[in-house]
VOPAGU-2260 file (C-alpha; in pm, 1 decimal, decimal comma):
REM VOPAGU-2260
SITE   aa  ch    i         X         Y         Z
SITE  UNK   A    0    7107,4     435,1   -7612,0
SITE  UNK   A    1    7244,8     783,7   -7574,9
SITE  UNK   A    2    7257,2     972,7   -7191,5
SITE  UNK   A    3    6953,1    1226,6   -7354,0
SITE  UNK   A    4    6704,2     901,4   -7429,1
SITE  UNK   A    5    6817,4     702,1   -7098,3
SITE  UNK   A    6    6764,7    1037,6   -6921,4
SITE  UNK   A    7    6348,0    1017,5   -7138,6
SITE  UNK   A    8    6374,9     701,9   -7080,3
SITE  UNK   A    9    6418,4     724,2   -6661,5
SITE  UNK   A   10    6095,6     652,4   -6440,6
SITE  UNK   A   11    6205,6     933,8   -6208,3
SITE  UNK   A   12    6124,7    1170,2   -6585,0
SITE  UNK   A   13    5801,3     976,3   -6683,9
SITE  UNK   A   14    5569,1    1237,7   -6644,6
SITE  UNK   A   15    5766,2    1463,6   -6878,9
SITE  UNK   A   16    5822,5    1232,0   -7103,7
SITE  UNK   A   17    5453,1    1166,4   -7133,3
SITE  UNK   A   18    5345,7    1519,4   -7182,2
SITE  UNK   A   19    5625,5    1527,9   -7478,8
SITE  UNK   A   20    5902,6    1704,3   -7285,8
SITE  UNK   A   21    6241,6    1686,5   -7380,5
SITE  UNK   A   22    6515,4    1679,3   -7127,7
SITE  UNK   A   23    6666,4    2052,0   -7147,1
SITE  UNK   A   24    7079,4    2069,4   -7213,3
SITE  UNK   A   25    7410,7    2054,2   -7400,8
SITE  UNK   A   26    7717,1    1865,4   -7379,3
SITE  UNK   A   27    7915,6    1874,5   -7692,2
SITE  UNK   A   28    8280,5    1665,2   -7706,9
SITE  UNK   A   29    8422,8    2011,3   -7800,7
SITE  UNK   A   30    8294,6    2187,3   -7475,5
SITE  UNK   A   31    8600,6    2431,6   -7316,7
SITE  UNK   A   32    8313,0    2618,7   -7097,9
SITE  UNK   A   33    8067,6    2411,0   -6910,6
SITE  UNK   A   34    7755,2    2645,1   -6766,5
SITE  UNK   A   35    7527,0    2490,2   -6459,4
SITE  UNK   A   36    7217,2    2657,0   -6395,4
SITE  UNK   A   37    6900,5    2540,5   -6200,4
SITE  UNK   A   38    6701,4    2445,1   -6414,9
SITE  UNK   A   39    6523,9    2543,3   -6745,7
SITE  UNK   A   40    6247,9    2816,7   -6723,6
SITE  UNK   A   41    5901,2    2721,3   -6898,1
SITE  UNK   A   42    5955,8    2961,9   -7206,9
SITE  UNK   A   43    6296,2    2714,3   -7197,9
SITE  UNK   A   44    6134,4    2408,1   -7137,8
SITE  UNK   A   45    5868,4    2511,7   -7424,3
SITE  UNK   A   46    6160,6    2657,1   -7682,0
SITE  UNK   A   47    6367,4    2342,3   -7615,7
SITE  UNK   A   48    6664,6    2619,6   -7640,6
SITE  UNK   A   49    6906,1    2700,9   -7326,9
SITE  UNK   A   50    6906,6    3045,3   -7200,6
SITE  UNK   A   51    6695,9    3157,3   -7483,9
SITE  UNK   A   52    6529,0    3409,8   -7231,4
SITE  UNK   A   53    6611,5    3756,9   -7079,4
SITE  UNK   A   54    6834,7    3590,9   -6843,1
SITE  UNK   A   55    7021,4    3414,0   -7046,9
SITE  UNK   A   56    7104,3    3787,7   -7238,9
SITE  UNK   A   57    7197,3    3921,8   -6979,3
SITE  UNK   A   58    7437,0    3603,6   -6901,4
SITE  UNK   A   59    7550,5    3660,1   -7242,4
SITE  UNK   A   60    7660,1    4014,3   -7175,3
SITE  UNK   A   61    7844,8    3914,0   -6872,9
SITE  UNK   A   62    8037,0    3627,1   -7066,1
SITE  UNK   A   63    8121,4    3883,4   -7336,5
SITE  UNK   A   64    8023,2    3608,2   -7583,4
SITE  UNK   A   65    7759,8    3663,1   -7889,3
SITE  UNK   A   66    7463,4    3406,1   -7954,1
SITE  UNK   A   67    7670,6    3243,6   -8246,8
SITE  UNK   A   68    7960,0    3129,4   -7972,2
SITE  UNK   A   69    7686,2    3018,5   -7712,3
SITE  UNK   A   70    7481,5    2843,1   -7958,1
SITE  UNK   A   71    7701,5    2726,1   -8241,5
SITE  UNK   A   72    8050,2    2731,0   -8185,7
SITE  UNK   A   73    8066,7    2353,0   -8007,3
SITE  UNK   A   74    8260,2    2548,2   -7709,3
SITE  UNK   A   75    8002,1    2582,5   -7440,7
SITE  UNK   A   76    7807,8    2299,9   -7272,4
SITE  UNK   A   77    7510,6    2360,2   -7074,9
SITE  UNK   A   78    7404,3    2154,3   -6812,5
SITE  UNK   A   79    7137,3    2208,4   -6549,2
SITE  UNK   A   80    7090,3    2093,1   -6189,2
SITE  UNK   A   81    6774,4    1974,0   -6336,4
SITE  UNK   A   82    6687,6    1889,8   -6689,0
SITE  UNK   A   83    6311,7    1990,2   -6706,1
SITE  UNK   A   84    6102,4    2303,8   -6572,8
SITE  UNK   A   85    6039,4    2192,8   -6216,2
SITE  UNK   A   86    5704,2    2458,7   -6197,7
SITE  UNK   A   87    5578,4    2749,2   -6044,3
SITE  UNK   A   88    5622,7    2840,4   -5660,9
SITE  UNK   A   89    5481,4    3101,4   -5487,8
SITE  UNK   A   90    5771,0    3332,0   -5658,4
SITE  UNK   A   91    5954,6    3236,4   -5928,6
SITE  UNK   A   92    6064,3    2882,7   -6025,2
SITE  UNK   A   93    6056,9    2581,9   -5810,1
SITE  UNK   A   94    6340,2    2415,7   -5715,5
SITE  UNK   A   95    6521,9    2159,5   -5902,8
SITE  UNK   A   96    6472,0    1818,2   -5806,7
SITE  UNK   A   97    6730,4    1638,7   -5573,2
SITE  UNK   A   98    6932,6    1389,8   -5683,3
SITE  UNK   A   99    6900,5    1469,9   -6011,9
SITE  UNK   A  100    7327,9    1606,0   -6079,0
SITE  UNK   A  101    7408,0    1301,8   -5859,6
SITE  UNK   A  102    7251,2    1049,2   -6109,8
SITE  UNK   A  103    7378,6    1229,7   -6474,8
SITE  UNK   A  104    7656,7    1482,5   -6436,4
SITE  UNK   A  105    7957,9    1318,2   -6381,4
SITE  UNK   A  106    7867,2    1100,0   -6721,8
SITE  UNK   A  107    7765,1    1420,1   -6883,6
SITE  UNK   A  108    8127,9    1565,8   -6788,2
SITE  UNK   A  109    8315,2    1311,7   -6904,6
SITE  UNK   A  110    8154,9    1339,3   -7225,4
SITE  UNK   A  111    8320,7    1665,0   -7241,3
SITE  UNK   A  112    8717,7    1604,3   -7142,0
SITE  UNK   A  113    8848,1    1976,7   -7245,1
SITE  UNK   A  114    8603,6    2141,7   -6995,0
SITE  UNK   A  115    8838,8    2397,6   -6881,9
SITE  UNK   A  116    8624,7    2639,3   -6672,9
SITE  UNK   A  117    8274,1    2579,4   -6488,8
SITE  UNK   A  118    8047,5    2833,8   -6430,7
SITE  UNK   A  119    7804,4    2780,5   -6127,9
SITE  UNK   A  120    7519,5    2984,5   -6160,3
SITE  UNK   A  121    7275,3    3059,2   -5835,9
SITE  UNK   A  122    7309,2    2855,6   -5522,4
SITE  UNK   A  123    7188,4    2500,7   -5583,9
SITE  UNK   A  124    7514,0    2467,7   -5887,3
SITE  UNK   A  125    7699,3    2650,2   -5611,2
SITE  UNK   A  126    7626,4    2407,1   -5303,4
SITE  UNK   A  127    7655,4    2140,5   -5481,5
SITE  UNK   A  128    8009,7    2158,8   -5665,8
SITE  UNK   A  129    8169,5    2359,0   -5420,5
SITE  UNK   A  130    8053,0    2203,5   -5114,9
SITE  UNK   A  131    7927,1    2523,3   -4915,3
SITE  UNK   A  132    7774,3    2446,9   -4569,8
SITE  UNK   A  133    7412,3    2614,8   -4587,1
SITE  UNK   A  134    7572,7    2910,4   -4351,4
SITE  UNK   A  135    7765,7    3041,2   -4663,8
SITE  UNK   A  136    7637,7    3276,5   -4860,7
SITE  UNK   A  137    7578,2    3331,6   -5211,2
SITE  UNK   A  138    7697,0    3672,3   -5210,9
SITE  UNK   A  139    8059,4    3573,6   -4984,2
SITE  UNK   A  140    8126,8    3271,8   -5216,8
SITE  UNK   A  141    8079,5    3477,5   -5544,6
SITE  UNK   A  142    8295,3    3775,3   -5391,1
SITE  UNK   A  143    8561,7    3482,1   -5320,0
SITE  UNK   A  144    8529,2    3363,8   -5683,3
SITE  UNK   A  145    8929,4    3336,1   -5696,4
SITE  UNK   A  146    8936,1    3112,8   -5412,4
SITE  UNK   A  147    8739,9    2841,7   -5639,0
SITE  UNK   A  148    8965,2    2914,3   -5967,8
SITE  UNK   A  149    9102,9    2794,0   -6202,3
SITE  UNK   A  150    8749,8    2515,4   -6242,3
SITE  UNK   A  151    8494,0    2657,0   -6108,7
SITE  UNK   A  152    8347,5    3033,8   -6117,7
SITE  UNK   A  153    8046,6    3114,3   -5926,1
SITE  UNK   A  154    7819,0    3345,7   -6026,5
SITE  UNK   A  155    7465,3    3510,9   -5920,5
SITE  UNK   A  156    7172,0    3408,4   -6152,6
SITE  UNK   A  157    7120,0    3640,7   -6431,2
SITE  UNK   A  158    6747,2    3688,2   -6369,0
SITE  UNK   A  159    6601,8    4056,6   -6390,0
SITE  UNK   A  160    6458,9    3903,5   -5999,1
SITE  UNK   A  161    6843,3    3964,2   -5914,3
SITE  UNK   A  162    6830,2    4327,7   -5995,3
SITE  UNK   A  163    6807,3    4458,4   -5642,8
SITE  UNK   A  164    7129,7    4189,6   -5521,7
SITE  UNK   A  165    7277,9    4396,9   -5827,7
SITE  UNK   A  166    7239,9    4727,0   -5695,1
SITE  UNK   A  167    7315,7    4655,2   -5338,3
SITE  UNK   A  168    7644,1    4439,4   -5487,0
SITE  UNK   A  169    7774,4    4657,6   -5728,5
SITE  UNK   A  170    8129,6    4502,2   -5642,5
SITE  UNK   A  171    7985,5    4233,6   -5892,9
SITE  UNK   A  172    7967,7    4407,6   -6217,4
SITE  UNK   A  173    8239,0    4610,2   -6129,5
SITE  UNK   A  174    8516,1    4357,5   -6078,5
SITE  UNK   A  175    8381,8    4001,7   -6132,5
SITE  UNK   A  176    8227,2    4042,4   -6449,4
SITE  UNK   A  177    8533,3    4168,8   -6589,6
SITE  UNK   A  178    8720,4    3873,0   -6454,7
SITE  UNK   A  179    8479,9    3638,4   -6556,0
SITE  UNK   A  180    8495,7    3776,0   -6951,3
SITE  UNK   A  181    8900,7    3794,7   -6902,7
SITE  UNK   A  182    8885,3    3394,2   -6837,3
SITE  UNK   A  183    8651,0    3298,3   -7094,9
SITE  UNK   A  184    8822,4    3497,8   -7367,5
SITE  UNK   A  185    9137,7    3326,1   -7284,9
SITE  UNK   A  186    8997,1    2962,2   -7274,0
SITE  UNK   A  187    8814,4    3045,1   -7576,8
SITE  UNK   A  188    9125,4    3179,4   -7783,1
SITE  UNK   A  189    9347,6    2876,4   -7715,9
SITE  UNK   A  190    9354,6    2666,8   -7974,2
């Protein structure tokens, strides 16, 4: 049985499973760039494709990559903190459900051995991989990206919700962005 139909196949996912839901991610063998996110959005969930949203253009732009490398080139892996649309809250998304990277992502990683750069996006990826007390901020740990190089890059969530963090941050586009595109064109050109 393969990790996607033990991950159907898990109580904990019944009720997904029942209503025809398909656990939402990507791990190909060939992975050099592994993404975490939250979790997928509904129009996600319902498309079945990762990032297939305004968010994930925008996180597109800011890995200087085209649809044909995020989609088909085997190189980047996708993996959320949780594998199905958790819902609605009051606004935006709820979060994903505990315990969920605990039980699948370390098999899920070493499905993909030349993983050469993660990319944490928002703060559950980010508090979970890098440890952060829940004093730190998002905003100090992605301004201290280098700190967590050469493995892991943390990033704000590409959401239009984050414009106003944008415009109050503008430190971000200015000088991580560029960073971030310098180390994925260089993982991505070695052969």
């Amino acid at each position: 049985m393969s990790i996607f139909e033990e991950i159907m196949a898990d109580p904990e996912n019944a009720a997904y499973t029942e209503a025809g839901w398909q656990p939402v991610f990507s791990a190909p063998a060939t992975a050099k760039i592994l993404i975490i996110g939250q979790a997928p959005s509904q129009k996600v969930q319902e498309s079945g494709i990762m990032w297939q949203d305004a968010s994930g253009d925008r996180l597109r732009d800011w890995l200087g990559i085209d649809e044909a490398t995020f989609y088909q080139s085997g190189k980047i892996g996708v993996i959320p903190m949780d594998f199905y649309f958790p819902g609605k809250a009051t606004s935006g998304d709820k979060p994903p459900r505990p315990g969920i990277a605990e039980k699948w992502h370390a098999r899920l990683l070493a499905q993909m051995p030349d993983v050469a750069l993660i990319i944490l996006i928002g703060a559950y990826a980010q508090r979970y991989y890098l440890k952060l007390k829940p004093s730190e901020t998002i905003t100090a740990t992605i301004r201290d990206y280098q700190q967590f190089l050469p493995r892991y890059f943390p990033i704000v969530h590409p959401s239009p919700r984050n414009n106003i963090w944008l415009k109050k941050n503008p430190w971000f586009e200015q000088e991580v962005i560029p960073a971030l595109q310098k180390n994925v064109r260089q993982i991505l050109d070695e052969k």
